[in-house]
Structure formats: C-alpha cells, structure tokens
C-alpha positions in Angstrom: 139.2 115.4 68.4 137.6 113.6 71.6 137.1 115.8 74.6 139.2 114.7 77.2 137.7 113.6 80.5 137.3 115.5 83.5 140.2 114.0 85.8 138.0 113.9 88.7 136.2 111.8 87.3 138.4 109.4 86.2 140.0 109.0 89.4 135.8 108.8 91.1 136.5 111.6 93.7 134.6 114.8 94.2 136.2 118.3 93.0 136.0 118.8 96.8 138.2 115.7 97.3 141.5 116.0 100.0 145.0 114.6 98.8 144.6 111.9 100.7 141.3 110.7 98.9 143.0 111.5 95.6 145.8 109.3 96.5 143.6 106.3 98.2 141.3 106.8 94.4 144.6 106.2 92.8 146.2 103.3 94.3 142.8 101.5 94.0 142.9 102.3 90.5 146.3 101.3 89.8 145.7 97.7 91.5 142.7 96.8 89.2 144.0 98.2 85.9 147.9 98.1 86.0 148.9 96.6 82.6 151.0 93.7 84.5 147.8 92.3 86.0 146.0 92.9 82.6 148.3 91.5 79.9 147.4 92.1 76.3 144.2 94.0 77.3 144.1 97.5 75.9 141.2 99.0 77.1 143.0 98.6 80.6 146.5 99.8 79.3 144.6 102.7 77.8 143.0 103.7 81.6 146.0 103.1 83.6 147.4 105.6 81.2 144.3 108.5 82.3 144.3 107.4 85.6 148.0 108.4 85.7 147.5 111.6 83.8 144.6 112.5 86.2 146.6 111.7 89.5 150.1 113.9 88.2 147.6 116.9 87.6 145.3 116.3 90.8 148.6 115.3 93.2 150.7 118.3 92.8 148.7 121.4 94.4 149.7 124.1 91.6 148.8 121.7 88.9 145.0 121.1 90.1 144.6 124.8 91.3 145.6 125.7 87.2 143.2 122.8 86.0 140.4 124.0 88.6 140.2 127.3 87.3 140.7 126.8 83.8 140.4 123.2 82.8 143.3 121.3 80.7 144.6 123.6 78.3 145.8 125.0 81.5 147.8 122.3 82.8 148.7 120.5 79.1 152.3 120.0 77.5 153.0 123.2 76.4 150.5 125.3 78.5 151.5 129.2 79.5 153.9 128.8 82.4 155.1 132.0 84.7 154.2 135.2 83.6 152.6 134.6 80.8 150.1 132.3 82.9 149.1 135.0 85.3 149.0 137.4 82.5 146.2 135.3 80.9 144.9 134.4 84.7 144.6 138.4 84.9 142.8 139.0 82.3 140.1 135.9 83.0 140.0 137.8 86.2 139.3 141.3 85.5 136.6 140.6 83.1 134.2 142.1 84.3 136.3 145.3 83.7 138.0 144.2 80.6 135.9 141.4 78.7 137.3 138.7 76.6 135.1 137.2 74.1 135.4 134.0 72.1 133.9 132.8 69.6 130.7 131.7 70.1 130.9 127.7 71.4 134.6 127.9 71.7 136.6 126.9 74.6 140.1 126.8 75.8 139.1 122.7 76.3 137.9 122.7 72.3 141.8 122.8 71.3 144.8 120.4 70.6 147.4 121.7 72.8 149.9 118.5 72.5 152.1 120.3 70.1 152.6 123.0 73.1 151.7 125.7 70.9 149.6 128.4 73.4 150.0 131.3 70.4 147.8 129.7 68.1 145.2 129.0 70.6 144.9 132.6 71.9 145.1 133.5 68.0 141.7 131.4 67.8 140.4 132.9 71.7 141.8 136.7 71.2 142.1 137.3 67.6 145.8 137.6 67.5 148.9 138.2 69.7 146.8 140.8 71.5 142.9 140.7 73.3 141.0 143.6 72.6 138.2 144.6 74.7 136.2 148.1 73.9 139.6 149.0 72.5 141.8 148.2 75.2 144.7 146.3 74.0 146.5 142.9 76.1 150.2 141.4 75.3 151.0 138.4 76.3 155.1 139.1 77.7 157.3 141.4 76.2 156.6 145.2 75.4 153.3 146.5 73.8 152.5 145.8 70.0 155.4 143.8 69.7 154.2 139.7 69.0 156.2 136.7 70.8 156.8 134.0 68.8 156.1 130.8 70.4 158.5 128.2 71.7 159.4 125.1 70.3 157.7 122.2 71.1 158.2 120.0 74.0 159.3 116.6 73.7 156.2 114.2 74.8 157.0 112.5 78.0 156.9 108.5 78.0 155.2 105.8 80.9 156.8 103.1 81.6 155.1 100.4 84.2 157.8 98.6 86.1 156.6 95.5 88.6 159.2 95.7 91.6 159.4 93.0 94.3 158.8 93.8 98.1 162.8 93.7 98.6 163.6 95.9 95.2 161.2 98.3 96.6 162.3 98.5 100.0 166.0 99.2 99.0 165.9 100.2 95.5 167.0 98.7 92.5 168.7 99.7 89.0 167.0 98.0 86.2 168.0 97.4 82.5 164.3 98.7 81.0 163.9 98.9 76.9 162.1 101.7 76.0 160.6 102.7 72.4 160.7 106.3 71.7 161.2 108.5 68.5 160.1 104.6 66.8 163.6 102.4 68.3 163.8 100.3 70.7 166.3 101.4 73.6 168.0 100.0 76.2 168.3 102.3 79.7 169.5 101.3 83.1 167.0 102.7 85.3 168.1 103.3 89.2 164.7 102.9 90.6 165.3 104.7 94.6 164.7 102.9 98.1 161.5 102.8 99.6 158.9 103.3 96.7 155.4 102.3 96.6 152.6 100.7 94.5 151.6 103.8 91.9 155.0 105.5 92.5 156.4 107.9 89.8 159.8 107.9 88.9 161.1 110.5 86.7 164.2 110.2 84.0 164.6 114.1 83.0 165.6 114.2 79.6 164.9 110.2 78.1 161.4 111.1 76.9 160.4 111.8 73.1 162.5 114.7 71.3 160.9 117.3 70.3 161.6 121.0 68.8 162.7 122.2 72.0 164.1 120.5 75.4 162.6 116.6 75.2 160.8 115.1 77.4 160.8 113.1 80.8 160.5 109.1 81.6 157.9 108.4 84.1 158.1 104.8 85.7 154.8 103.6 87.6 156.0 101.0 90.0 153.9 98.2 91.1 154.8 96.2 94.1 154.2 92.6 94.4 152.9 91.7 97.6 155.5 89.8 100.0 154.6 86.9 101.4 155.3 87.4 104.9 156.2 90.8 105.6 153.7 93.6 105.4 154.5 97.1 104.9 153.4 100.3 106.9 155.1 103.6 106.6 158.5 103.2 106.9 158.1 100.0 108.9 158.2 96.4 108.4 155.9 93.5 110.2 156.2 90.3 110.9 154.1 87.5 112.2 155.9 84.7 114.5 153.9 81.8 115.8 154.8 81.1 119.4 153.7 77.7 121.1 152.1 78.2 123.9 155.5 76.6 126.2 157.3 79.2 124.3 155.1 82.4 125.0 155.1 80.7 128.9 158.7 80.1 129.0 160.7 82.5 126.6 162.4 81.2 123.6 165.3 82.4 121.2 163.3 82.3 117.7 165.7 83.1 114.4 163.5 85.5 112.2 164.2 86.7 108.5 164.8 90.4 107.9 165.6 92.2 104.5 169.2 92.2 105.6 169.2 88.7 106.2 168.2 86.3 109.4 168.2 87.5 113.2 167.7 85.7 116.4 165.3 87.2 118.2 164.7 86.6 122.2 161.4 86.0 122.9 160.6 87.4 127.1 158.7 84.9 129.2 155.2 85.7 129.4 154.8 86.9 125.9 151.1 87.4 125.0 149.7 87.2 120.9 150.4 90.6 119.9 153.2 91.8 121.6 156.2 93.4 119.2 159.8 93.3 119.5 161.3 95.9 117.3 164.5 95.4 114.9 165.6 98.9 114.5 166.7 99.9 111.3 165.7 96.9 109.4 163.1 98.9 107.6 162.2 100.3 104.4 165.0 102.9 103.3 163.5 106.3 102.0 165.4 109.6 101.2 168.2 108.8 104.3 165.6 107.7 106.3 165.1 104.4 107.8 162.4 102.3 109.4 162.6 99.3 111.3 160.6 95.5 111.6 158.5 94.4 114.2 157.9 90.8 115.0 154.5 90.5 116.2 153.7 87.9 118.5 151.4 85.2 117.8 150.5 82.3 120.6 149.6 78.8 119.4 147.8 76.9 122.0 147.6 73.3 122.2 144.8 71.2 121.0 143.7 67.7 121.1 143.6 67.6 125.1 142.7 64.8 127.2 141.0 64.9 130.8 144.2 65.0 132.8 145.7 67.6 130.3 142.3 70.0 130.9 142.8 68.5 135.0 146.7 70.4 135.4 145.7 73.2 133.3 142.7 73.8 135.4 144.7 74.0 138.5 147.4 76.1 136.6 144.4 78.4 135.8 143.6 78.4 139.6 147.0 79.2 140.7 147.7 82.0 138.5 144.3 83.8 137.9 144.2 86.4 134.6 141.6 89.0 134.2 141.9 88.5 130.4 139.4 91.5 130.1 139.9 93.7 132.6 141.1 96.8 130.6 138.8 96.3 127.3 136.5 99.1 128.5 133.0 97.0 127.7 
C-alpha cells in the first residue's frame, strides 16, 4: 500500500511548529481546498480529506506526542490505547536493556492498521503475542504466557463538509444532512452548536460506519461564508457605519443591524472615524458564553467644495484648532 505522508508536511509547518501555527496552516488550507469552493474536483476533495486527518492528530496534544514518537500506526483506528500503549512505549524505551528487533526493512509505518487489528502487527514486529529479547519474555496486558485476542474492529469514522452562513454559525443551526455509510443514503438532522468557525469539527458519536465492534463517529468540517458587513473576531462582532461629517460634528441617532435584529444607536457629538460603541451581548454565542458588536465609526467628509465653502471652514479650523497628531509618537 502507499505510505502515508508525514502530517507535518501536509499541513507545511515544522515538527517544531506551536498550536497556533498548526491551526493558522490549517485554516489556510481549508480555504483553498474545501470541496464547496472546488466542486467536482477530486484531487482537492482527496487533500481536504489529509489536511483534516493531519490537523485532528497534530491539534489534540496526546495525539501528536503518540505520532511524534512513533509515527501513525501509533495514532491510527485501532492503535494500542491505555496500557497496552505504554506497555509497547516501555519496551521502545528500555531498549537499550531489552532490544526489540524487526525484521530487517520493517516498520511499524509499513502496515495496514485500518482494520484496527494491533495483534497481527506485533505478530509481524515481535514474533507472536510475546517479544523476546536474549530470552526475556514481553506480554502485551493480561498475565504472562497467556495471548489476548484482539478486539473487534472499529467502525470507520465519516467527514462530512457543511457550508454554514455568518448567522448559522454565530448561533447555531440544526441541519437535515444525507449521509452515505455502510452503501445507503441517510438522512440525519445534525444540531450544528453556536459560535463555530471556518475548519471547525463537529462530532456525531455513534453515526459513523459499523464495524465489528463500537462504530464509528461523524465529523462535520464547517465552512463559513464570509458576511457581508459584519466581521468576526473572537467572540465579537464589528461593524462599519459611515458618518457624514454634520453627523460626527453634531451627534446623530443611526438605526444599525445586529444578529438579533435592528438597533438604534446614538451617535455622541464629536465622534471621530474609529471610535466604537459597543452592543453588549449581541455577539457570537459559544459554550454559554457571549460576545457583543461594535459599531466602528467611520467619518465621511464633504467633497466638491467651492471658495466660500473652503472660506467658513477655514475660519472653523481657526476657531477650534486640532493637533490631529499630537499623540502618534513620530
């Protein structure tokens, strides 16, 4: 079978890379090859699908520190889990006491572990339930000489890509999806929760493929289609209002729309471009949490003046003299 790429590599970042490079990689990633903005083009379904592989290994701190030390056999469907993990982790350890051998040119990465069965790999690494070593004799779980039988297989688990709007992502959304597993076609209601993001995984526990033993797990990879005014940071919403100039001078009462509908928002006299009036709690909802929007301030000033137009302002300007960079610092 094809060796499977390193999933550093797929998602371009350095095995010395911090979470938060992993997850700017991955967003990036999941822009340019997200099977919505690539319709009928498998090469890029086939990517999104490793770049999503990669991230749920690299993300999720016990998953990478498994992969780091011992590649993907170590963190595939199936892989040891628990004891008999560290009991295999042990013995990698301690070889220079206790030395495994292999056959020559084999490695853990050289097998098919999607059927989740570890026993027959460490039949091929070990030779048999137990690794000798100068005679010294290794079980994997339960008592000496006595072999474990492997468990049954694990259902594979099934991606879905979902494209959310700005709103259904903000405040969540439950969705009729049709999904094909075990060869049908089904029909799911999906309750996608508030406040997810572009590259977000959802997981439906249970509604994957069945397998021999406990099936598997839905995983939905949202992508959010950009909004055409508001713009999202954190927990928080923004907003951009145009002022006129008579209106940043002056004050105004400006009605503004907000996920939960229109406000009327009160504008103070004086207002410069980039001041922010914040709606509290008219944010993105997230695990009980909420944000809240901020109308940013923009100042539209007149154009198309005459002589006597520049002639008042010019004695405006006299009258009321701003240092417009006193506090830059250059």
């Amino acid at each position: 079978m094809a060796k499977k790429r390193d999933y550093y590599d797929i998602l371009g970042v350095s095995k010395k890379a911090t979470a938060d490079e992993i997850r700017k990689s991955h967003r990036k990633l999941v822009l340019k090859f997200h099977p919505d903005k690539n319709p009928g083009n498998k090469s890029a379904e086939e990517k999104f699908k490793e770049i999503q592989e990669a991230y749920d290994v690299l993300s999720d701190e016990s998953k990478r520190k498994k992969y780091d030390e011992f590649g993907h056999a170590a963190v595939a469907q199936g892989a040891p889990q628990g004891e008999e993990y560290e009991a295999f982790r042990r013995a990698q350890q301690n070889a220079g006491r206790t030395q495994w051998r292999a056959s020559p040119g084999v490695s853990v990465e050289d097998f098919d572990v999607n059927s989740g069965d570890m026993g027959s790999i460490f039949d091929q690494l070990f030779g048999g339930q137990q690794g000798r070593a100068g005679g010294a004799g290794m079980n994997f779980g339960g008592s000496r000489g006595r072999a474990r039988s492997a468990p049954p297989p694990r259902g594979q688990d099934i991606e879905h890509p979902v494209t959310l709007t700005f709103e259904q992502a903000a405040r969540g959304v439950t969705l009729p999806l049709q999904i094909s597993r075990g060869g049908n076609v089904e029909t799911i209601d999906v309750k996608i929760p508030a406040g997810v993001k572009d590259g977000s995984r959802v997981r439906i526990k249970g509604k994957g493929e069945q397998g021999g033993g406990e099936p598997g797990d839905i995983y939905i990879i949202t992508a959010i289609t950009p909004h055409a005014y508001f713009r999202r940071e954190g927990l928080d919403i923004y907003l951009d209002v145009p002022l006129s100039m008579y209106e940043a001078l002056l004050g105004a009462k400006v009605t503004v729309p907000t996920l939960d509908g229109r406000l009327t928002v009160t504008i103070p006299p004086g207002a410069s471009s980039g001041t922010r009036l914040r709606l509290k709690g008219h944010g993105i909802e997230r695990a009980g949490e909420k944000g809240d929007q901020y109308v940013v301030v923009k100042v539209i000033v007149p154009k198309g003046l005459d002589e006597e137009d520049k002639t008042e302002l010019a004695k405006i300007a006299a009258k009321h003299p701003i240092d417009a960079r006193a506090d830059v610092g250059w």
